[in-house]
VOGU-3710 file (C-alpha; in Angstrom, 3 decimals, decimal comma):
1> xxxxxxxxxx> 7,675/19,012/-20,812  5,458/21,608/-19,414  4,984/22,260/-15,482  1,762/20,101/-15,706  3,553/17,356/-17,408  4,948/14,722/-14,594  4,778/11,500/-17,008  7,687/12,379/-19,165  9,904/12,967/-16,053  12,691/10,241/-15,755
11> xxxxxxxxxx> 11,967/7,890/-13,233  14,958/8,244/-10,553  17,871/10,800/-10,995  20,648/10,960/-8,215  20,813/14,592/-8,411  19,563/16,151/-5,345  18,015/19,537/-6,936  15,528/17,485/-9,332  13,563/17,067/-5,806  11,755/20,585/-5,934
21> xxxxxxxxxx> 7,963/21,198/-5,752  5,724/18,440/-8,302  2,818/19,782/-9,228  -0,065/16,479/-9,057  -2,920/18,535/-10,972  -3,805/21,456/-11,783  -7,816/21,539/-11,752  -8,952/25,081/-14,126  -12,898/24,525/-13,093  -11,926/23,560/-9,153
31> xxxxxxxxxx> -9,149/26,162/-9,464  -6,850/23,870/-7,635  -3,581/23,155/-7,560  -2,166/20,048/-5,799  1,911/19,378/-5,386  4,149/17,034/-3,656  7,343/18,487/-1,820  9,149/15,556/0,239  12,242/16,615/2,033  14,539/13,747/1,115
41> xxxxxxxxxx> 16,920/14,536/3,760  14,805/13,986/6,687  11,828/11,442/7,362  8,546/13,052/7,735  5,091/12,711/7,901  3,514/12,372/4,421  1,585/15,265/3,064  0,638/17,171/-0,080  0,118/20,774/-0,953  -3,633/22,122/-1,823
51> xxxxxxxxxx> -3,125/26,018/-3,570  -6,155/27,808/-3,688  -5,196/28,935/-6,946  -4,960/27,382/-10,177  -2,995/29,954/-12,022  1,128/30,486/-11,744  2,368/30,948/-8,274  2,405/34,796/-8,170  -1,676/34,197/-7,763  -1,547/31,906/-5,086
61> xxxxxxxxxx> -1,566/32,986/-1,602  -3,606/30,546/0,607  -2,366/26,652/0,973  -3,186/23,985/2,824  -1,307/20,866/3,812  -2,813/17,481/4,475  -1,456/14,721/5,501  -1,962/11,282/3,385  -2,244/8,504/6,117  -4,541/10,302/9,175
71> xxxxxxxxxx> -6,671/13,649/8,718  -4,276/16,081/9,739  -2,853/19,054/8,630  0,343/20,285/8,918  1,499/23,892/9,312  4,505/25,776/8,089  5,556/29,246/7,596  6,641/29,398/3,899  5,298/32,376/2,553  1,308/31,361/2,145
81> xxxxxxxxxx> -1,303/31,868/4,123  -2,126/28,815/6,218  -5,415/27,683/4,467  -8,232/26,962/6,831  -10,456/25,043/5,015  -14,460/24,614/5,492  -16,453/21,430/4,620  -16,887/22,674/1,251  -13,217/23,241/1,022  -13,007/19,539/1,947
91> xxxxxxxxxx> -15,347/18,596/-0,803  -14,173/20,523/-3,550  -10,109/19,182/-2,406  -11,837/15,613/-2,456  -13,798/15,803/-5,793  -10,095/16,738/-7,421  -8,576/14,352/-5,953  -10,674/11,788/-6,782  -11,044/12,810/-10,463  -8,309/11,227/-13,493
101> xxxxxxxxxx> -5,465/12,106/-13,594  -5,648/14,599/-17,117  -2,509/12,442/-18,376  -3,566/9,014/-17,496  -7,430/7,762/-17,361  -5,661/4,738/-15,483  -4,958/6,748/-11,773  -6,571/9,586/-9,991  -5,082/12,297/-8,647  -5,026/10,603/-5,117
111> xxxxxxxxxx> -3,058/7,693/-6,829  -0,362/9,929/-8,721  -0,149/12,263/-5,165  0,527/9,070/-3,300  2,906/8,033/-5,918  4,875/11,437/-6,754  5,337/11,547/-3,012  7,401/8,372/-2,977  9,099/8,547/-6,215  9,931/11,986/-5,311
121> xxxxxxxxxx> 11,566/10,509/-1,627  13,433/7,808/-4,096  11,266/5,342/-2,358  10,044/3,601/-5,469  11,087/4,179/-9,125  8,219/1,969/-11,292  4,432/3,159/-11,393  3,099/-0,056/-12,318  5,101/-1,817/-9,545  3,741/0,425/-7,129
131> xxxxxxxxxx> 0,512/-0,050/-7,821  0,997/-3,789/-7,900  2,173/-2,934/-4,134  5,476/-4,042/-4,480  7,512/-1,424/-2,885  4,854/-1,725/-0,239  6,534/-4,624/2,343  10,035/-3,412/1,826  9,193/-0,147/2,884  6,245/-0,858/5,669
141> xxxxxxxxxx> 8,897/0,372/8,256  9,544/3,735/6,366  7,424/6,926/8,281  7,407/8,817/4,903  6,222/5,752/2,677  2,491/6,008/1,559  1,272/2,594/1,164  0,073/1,662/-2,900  -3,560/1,156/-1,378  -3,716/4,390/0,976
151> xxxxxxx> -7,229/5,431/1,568  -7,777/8,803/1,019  -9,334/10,591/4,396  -12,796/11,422/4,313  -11,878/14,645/5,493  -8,954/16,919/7,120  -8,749/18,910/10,665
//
Protein backbone atom coordinates (compact mmCIF):
# COMPACT_ATOMS: atom_id res chain seq x y z
CA UNK A 1 0.00 0.00 0.00
CA UNK A 2 1.36 3.31 -0.90
CA UNK A 3 0.37 6.72 0.97
CA UNK A 4 -2.16 7.34 -1.92
CA UNK A 5 -3.63 3.97 -1.54
CA UNK A 6 -6.78 4.17 1.07
CA UNK A 7 -8.81 1.12 -0.60
CA UNK A 8 -6.61 -1.63 0.62
CA UNK A 9 -6.80 -0.28 4.23
CA UNK A 10 -8.80 -2.70 6.56
CA UNK A 11 -12.02 -1.47 7.27
CA UNK A 12 -12.10 -0.94 11.27
CA UNK A 13 -9.02 -1.72 13.54
CA UNK A 14 -9.36 -1.09 17.41
CA UNK A 15 -5.97 0.23 17.61
CA UNK A 16 -5.97 3.81 18.40
CA UNK A 17 -2.64 4.91 16.39
CA UNK A 18 -4.10 3.59 12.89
CA UNK A 19 -6.21 7.04 13.25
CA UNK A 20 -3.36 9.41 11.86
CA UNK A 21 -3.65 11.81 8.88
CA UNK A 22 -5.64 9.95 5.45
CA UNK A 23 -4.68 11.39 2.61
CA UNK A 24 -8.32 11.63 0.17
CA UNK A 25 -6.32 12.62 -3.16
CA UNK A 26 -3.56 13.74 -4.21
CA UNK A 27 -4.32 15.93 -7.48
CA UNK A 28 -0.46 16.30 -9.59
CA UNK A 29 -2.17 18.92 -12.28
CA UNK A 30 -4.33 20.87 -9.29
CA UNK A 31 -1.29 20.29 -7.06
CA UNK A 32 -3.57 19.43 -4.24
CA UNK A 33 -3.58 17.44 -1.55
CA UNK A 34 -6.76 16.66 0.46
CA UNK A 35 -6.68 14.51 4.02
CA UNK A 36 -8.99 13.59 6.72
CA UNK A 37 -7.71 13.86 10.46
CA UNK A 38 -10.76 13.16 12.97
CA UNK A 39 -9.85 13.29 16.58
CA UNK A 40 -11.62 10.18 17.81
CA UNK A 41 -11.41 11.19 21.30
CA UNK A 42 -13.45 14.22 21.20
CA UNK A 43 -16.61 15.20 19.00
CA UNK A 44 -15.98 17.90 16.60
CA UNK A 45 -17.06 19.71 13.83
CA UNK A 46 -16.37 17.86 10.55
CA UNK A 47 -13.65 19.12 8.33
CA UNK A 48 -10.93 18.13 5.87
CA UNK A 49 -7.46 19.31 5.12
CA UNK A 50 -6.69 21.23 1.61
CA UNK A 51 -2.40 21.35 1.23
CA UNK A 52 -1.37 23.63 -1.24
CA UNK A 53 1.08 21.22 -2.24
CA UNK A 54 0.94 18.06 -3.95
CA UNK A 55 4.37 16.77 -3.26
CA UNK A 56 5.59 15.01 0.32
CA UNK A 57 4.95 17.09 3.33
CA UNK A 58 8.40 18.79 3.61
CA UNK A 59 6.86 21.00 0.45
CA UNK A 60 3.81 21.91 1.96
CA UNK A 61 3.47 24.94 3.97
CA UNK A 62 0.01 26.60 3.43
CA UNK A 63 -3.39 24.54 4.46
CA UNK A 64 -6.66 25.20 4.70
CA UNK A 65 -9.47 23.59 6.65
CA UNK A 66 -13.08 23.43 5.62
CA UNK A 67 -15.68 22.28 7.18
CA UNK A 68 -18.09 19.53 5.40
CA UNK A 69 -21.69 20.50 6.58
CA UNK A 70 -21.69 24.72 6.51
CA UNK A 71 -18.94 26.95 4.66
CA UNK A 72 -16.64 27.46 7.33
CA UNK A 73 -13.24 27.17 8.02
CA UNK A 74 -11.58 26.21 10.88
CA UNK A 75 -8.23 27.43 12.23
CA UNK A 76 -5.45 25.74 14.10
CA UNK A 77 -1.92 26.30 14.86
CA UNK A 78 -0.16 23.08 13.66
CA UNK A 79 2.76 24.08 11.94
CA UNK A 80 1.18 25.47 8.38
CA UNK A 81 0.35 28.52 7.38
CA UNK A 82 -3.37 29.18 7.74
CA UNK A 83 -4.40 29.16 3.98
CA UNK A 84 -6.53 32.08 2.97
CA UNK A 85 -8.03 31.11 0.02
CA UNK A 86 -9.42 33.40 -3.03
CA UNK A 87 -12.38 32.45 -5.32
CA UNK A 88 -10.07 30.75 -7.52
CA UNK A 89 -8.72 28.88 -4.61
CA UNK A 90 -12.37 27.86 -4.09
CA UNK A 91 -12.66 26.69 -7.62
CA UNK A 92 -9.64 24.87 -8.12
CA UNK A 93 -10.45 22.98 -4.19
CA UNK A 94 -14.01 22.34 -5.82
CA UNK A 95 -12.98 21.02 -9.31
CA UNK A 96 -10.76 18.26 -7.14
CA UNK A 97 -13.16 17.51 -5.18
CA UNK A 98 -15.59 16.92 -7.50
CA UNK A 99 -13.36 14.86 -9.84
CA UNK A 100 -13.08 10.51 -9.39
CA UNK A 101 -11.66 9.31 -7.06
CA UNK A 102 -8.12 7.89 -9.08
CA UNK A 103 -8.95 4.38 -7.32
CA UNK A 104 -12.59 4.12 -7.86
CA UNK A 105 -14.57 5.73 -11.02
CA UNK A 106 -17.64 4.88 -8.66
CA UNK A 107 -17.08 8.08 -5.88
CA UNK A 108 -15.53 11.45 -6.05
CA UNK A 109 -13.28 12.81 -3.93
CA UNK A 110 -16.13 14.64 -1.97
CA UNK A 111 -17.71 11.10 -1.46
CA UNK A 112 -14.42 9.24 -0.21
CA UNK A 113 -13.61 12.73 2.10
CA UNK A 114 -17.06 12.37 3.55
CA UNK A 115 -16.52 8.75 3.97
CA UNK A 116 -12.72 8.55 5.29
CA UNK A 117 -13.94 11.09 7.79
CA UNK A 118 -16.39 8.67 9.35
CA UNK A 119 -14.67 5.47 8.92
CA UNK A 120 -11.73 7.16 10.29
CA UNK A 121 -14.12 8.36 13.65
CA UNK A 122 -15.24 4.41 13.65
CA UNK A 123 -18.57 5.78 12.73
CA UNK A 124 -19.22 3.40 9.88
CA UNK A 125 -17.10 0.42 8.70
CA UNK A 126 -18.87 -0.59 5.00
CA UNK A 127 -18.54 1.85 1.89
CA UNK A 128 -21.36 0.51 0.11
CA UNK A 129 -23.59 0.72 3.24
CA UNK A 130 -22.76 4.17 3.60
CA UNK A 131 -23.59 5.17 0.53
CA UNK A 132 -26.83 3.26 0.70
CA UNK A 133 -27.24 5.76 3.84
CA UNK A 134 -27.43 3.29 6.31
CA UNK A 135 -25.25 4.49 9.01
CA UNK A 136 -27.07 7.71 8.31
CA UNK A 137 -30.31 7.47 11.01
CA UNK A 138 -28.30 5.76 13.66
CA UNK A 139 -25.93 8.37 13.73
CA UNK A 140 -28.23 11.67 12.85
CA UNK A 141 -27.55 12.69 16.55
CA UNK A 142 -23.67 12.39 16.18
CA UNK A 143 -21.94 16.28 15.68
CA UNK A 144 -18.97 14.63 13.85
CA UNK A 145 -21.14 12.32 11.46
CA UNK A 146 -21.25 13.58 7.77
CA UNK A 147 -24.44 12.48 6.37
CA UNK A 148 -23.99 9.74 3.04
CA UNK A 149 -25.77 12.57 0.89
CA UNK A 150 -23.77 15.76 2.25
CA UNK A 151 -23.77 18.50 -0.25
CA UNK A 152 -20.64 19.83 -0.85
CA UNK A 153 -20.62 23.89 -0.12
CA UNK A 154 -20.55 26.02 -2.98
CA UNK A 155 -17.89 27.77 -1.40
CA UNK A 156 -15.85 28.38 2.04
CA UNK A 157 -15.35 31.72 4.32
Amino acid sequence: MNEYDTDSLPLYEEDESLTEITTVTVDWELNLRIRVNPNREKIEVPYFKVFNNKAPDYNITRVARLHFKDSGMKFINDGYLDWEITPDDIKTIIACLNSKHHNSNSYTNWQRACFLWNYENCLISDIDKYFNGEYDEANKNHLSYVPHNQKMPSTWI
